[in-house]
RODO-2510 file (C-alpha; in nm, 4 decimals, decimal comma):
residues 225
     n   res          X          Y          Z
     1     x     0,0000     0,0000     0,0000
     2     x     0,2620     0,2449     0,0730
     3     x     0,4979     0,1668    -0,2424
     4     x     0,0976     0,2588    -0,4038
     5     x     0,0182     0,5658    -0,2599
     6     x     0,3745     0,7155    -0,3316
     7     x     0,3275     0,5995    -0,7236
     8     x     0,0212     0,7477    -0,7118
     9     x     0,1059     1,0848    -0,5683
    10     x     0,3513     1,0604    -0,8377
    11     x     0,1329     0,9285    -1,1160
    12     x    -0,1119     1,2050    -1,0261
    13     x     0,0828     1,4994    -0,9807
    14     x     0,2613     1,4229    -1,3834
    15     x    -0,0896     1,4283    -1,5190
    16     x    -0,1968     1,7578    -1,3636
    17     x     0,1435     1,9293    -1,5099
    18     x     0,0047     1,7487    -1,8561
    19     x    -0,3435     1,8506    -1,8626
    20     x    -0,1751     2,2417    -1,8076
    21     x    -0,0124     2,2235    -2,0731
    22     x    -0,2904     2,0471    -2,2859
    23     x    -0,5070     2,3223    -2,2398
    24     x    -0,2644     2,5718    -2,3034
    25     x    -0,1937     2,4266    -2,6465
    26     x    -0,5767     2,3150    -2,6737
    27     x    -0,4817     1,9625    -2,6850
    28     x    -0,7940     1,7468    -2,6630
    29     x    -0,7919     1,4293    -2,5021
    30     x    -1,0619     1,1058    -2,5049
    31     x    -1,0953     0,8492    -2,2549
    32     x    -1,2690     0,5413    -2,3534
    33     x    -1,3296     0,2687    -2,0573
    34     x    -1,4640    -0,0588    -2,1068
    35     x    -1,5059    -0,3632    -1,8953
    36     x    -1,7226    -0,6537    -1,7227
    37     x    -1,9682    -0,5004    -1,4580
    38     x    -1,7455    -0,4474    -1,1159
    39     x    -1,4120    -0,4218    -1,3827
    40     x    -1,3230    -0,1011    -1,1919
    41     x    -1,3984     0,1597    -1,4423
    42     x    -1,4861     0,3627    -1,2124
    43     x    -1,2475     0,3555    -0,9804
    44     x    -0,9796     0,4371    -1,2207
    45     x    -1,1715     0,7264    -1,3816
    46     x    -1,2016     0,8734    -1,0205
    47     x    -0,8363     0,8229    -0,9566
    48     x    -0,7705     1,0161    -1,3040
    49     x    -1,0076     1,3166    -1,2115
    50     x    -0,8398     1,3818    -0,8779
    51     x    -0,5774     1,5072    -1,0535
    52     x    -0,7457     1,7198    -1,2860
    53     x    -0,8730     2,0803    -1,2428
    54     x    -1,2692     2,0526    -1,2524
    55     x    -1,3163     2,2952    -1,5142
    56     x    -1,1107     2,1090    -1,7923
    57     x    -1,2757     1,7719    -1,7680
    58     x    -1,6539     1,5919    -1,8663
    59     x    -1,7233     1,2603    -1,7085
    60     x    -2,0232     1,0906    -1,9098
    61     x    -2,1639     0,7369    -1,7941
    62     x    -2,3743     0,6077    -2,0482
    63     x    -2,6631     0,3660    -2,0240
    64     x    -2,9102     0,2427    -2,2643
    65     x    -3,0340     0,5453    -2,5111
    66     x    -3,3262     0,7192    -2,4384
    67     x    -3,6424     0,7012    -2,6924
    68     x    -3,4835     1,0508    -2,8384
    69     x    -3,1384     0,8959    -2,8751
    70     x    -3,2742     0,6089    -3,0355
    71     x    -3,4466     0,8453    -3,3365
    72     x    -3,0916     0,9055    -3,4413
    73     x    -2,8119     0,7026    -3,5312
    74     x    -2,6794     0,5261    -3,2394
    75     x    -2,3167     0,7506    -3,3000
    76     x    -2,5296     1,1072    -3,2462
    77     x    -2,5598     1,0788    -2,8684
    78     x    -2,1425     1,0507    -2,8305
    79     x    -2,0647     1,3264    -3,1383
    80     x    -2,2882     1,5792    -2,9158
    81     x    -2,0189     1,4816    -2,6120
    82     x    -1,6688     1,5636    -2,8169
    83     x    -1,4838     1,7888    -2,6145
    84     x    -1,4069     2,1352    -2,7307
    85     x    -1,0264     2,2069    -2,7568
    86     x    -0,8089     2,1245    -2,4947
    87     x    -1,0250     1,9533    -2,2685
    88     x    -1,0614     1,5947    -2,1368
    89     x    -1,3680     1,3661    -2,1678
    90     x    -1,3774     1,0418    -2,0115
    91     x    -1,6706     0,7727    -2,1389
    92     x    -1,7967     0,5338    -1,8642
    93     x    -1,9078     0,2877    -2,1357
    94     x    -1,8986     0,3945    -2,5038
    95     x    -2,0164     0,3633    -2,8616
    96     x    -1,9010    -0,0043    -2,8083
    97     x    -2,2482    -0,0827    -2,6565
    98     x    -2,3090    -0,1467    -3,0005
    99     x    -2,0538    -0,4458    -3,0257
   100     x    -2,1294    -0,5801    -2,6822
   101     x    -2,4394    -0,5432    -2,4525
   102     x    -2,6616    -0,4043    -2,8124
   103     x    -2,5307    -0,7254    -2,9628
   104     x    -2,5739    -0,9828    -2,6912
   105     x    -2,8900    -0,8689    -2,5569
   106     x    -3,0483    -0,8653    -3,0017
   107     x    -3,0870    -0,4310    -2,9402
   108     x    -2,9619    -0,4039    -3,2582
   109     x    -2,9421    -0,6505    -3,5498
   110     x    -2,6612    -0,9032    -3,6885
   111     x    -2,6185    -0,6536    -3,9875
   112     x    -2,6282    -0,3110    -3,8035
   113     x    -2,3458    -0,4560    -3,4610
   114     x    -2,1506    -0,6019    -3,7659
   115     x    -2,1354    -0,2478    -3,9559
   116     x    -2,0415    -0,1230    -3,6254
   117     x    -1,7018    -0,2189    -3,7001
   118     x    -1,6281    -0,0375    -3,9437
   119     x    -1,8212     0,2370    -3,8603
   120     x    -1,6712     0,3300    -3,4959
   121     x    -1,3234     0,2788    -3,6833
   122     x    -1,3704     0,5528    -3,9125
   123     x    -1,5536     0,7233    -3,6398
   124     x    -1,2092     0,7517    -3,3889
   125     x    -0,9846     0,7810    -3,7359
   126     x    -1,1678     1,0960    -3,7705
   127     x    -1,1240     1,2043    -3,4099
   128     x    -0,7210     1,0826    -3,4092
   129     x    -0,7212     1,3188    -3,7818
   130     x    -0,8525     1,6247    -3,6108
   131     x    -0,5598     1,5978    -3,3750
   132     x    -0,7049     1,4066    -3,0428
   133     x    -0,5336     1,2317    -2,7969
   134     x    -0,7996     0,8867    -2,8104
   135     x    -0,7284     0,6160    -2,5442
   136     x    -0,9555     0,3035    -2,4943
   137     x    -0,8872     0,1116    -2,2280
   138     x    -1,0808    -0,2776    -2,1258
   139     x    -1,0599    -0,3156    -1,7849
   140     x    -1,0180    -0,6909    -1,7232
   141     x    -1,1174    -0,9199    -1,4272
   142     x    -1,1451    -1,2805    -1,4383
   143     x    -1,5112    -1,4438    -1,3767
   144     x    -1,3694    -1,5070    -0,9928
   145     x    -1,3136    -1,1875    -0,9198
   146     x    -1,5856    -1,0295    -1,0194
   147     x    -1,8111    -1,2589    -0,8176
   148     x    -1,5807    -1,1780    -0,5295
   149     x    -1,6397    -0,8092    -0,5868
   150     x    -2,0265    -0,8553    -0,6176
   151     x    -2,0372    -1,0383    -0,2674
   152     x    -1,8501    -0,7175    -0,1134
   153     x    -2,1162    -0,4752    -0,2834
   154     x    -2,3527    -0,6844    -0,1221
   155     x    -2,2025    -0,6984     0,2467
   156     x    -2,1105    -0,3505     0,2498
   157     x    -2,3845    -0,1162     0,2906
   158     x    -2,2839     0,2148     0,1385
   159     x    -2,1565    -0,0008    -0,1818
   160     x    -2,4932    -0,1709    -0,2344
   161     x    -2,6160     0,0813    -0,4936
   162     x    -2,3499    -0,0289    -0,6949
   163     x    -2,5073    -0,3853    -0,7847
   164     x    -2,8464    -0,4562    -0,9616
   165     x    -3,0585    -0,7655    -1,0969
   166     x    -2,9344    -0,6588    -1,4125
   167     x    -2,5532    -0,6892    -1,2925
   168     x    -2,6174    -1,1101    -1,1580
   169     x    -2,8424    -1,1450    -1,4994
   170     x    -2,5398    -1,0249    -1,7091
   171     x    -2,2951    -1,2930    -1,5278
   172     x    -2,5046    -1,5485    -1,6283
   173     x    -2,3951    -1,4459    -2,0021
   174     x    -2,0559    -1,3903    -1,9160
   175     x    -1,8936    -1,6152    -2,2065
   176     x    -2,1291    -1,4348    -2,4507
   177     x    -1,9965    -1,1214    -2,3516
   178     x    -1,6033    -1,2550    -2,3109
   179     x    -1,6461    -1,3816    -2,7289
   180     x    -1,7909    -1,0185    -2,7970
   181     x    -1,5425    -0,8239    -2,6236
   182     x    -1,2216    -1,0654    -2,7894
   183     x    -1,4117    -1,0051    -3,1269
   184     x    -1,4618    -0,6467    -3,0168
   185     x    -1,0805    -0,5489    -2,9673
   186     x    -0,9638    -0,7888    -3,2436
   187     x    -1,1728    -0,5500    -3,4975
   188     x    -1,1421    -0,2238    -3,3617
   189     x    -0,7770    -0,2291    -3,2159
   190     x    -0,6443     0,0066    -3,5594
   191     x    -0,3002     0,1381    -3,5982
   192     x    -0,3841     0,4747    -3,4493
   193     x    -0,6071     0,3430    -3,1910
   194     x    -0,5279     0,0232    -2,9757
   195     x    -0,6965    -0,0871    -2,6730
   196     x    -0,4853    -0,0791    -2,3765
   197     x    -0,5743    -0,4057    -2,1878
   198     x    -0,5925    -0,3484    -1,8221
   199     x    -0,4943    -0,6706    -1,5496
   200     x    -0,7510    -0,5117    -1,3112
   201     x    -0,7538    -0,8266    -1,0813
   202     x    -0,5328    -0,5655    -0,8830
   203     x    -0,7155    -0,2345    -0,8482
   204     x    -0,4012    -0,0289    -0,7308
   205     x    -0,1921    -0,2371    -1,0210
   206     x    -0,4499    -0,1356    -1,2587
   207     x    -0,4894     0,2251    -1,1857
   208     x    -0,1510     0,3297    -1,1872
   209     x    -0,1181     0,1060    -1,5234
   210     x    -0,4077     0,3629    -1,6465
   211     x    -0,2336     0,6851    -1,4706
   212     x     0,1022     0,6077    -1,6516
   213     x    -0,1185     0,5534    -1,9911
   214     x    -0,2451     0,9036    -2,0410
   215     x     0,1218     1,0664    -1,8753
   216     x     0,2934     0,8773    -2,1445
   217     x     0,0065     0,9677    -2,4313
   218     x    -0,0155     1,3381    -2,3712
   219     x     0,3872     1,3818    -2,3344
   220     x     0,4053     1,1941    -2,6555
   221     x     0,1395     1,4321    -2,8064
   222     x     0,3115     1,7090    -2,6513
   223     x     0,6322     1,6144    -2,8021
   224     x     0,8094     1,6139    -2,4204
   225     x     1,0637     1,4141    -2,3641
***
């Protein structure tokens, strides 16, 4: 815990100098996380806004579109959430819905989750084109472990909200959603936009594996050595 808290302090304090000197240049940055239910999404999104200044960053956590969203194509609801220059938005759960729970639960149809593909590819290539700093991370937990972390949700009191029906009915499909997510990252994992796998069996291994992500992203971006 103690070798943790000192990378952290660390991790931390090298993002807030980066996100300075992001917005300074009006370097945009997108956060993509992923992840079986109790993954630690977001856990590692918190640990990432600590360090940030309140004003320069959007947090959106999506669920299933509303009866408006749905009138449009499934991509409108996330273009009306791109960041204006030099600011930071982080998406708890993305326009991979379409790939994963849209897919698994028949929301949307063999031919429209198979366009997807394609379609969120050339949706981040245009992102990455107009100059934005695009990470996607998959926060990954073995079938164990996330049972483990349900049971503490349930014994703890002021983490119940965190777990649902909905969360226990999704386990039951877990090796659905495993095939999706493999097929999800084989297709979509471009030249200019990789996932970053996470080994989140480890919270504190898999946040600092996050924190040192973006450091190393935006000093690449911002050509620092």
């Amino acid at each position: 815990k103690k070798q943790y808290r000192e990378e952290l302090a660390v991790c931390q304090a090298r993002l807030a100098g980066l996100n300075q000197q992001a917005m300074q240049k009006k370097l945009t940055t997108i956060l993509v996380f992923e992840g079986p239910d109790a993954g630690g999404k977001g856990g590692a999104i918190r640990h990432i806004t600590q360090a940030l200044d309140a004003r320069n960053y959007k947090v959106y956590p999506f669920a299933a579109p509303t009866d408006v969203e749905n009138s449009y194509h499934y991509l409108w609801r996330f273009w009306n959430c791109i960041p204006r220059a030099g600011r930071m938005t982080i998406f708890d759960r993305s326009w991979y819905g379409r790939v994963l729970v849209e897919r698994i639960e028949q929301f949307a149809g063999d031919d429209e989750w198979r366009r997807a593909f394609a379609e969120i590819n050339d949706f981040e290539d245009q992102l990455i084109g107009h100059g934005t700093v695009l990470l996607k991370f998959w926060m990954h937990i073995s079938k164990d472990e996330q049972l483990r972390r349900f049971k503490s949700r349930e014994e703890t009191p002021y983490k119940r909200w965190k777990l649902c029906d909905e969360d226990w009915r999704n386990r039951e499909r877990w090796d659905e959603y495993a095939l999706a997510a493999h097929k999800m990252i084989q297709r979509t994992s471009v030249n200019k936009s990789q996932w970053i796998l996470v080994e989140n069996e480890n919270k504190r291994y898999g946040r600092i594996k996050v924190l040192n992500s973006v450091c190393e992203a935006l000093e690449n971006a911002l050509n620092i050595d």
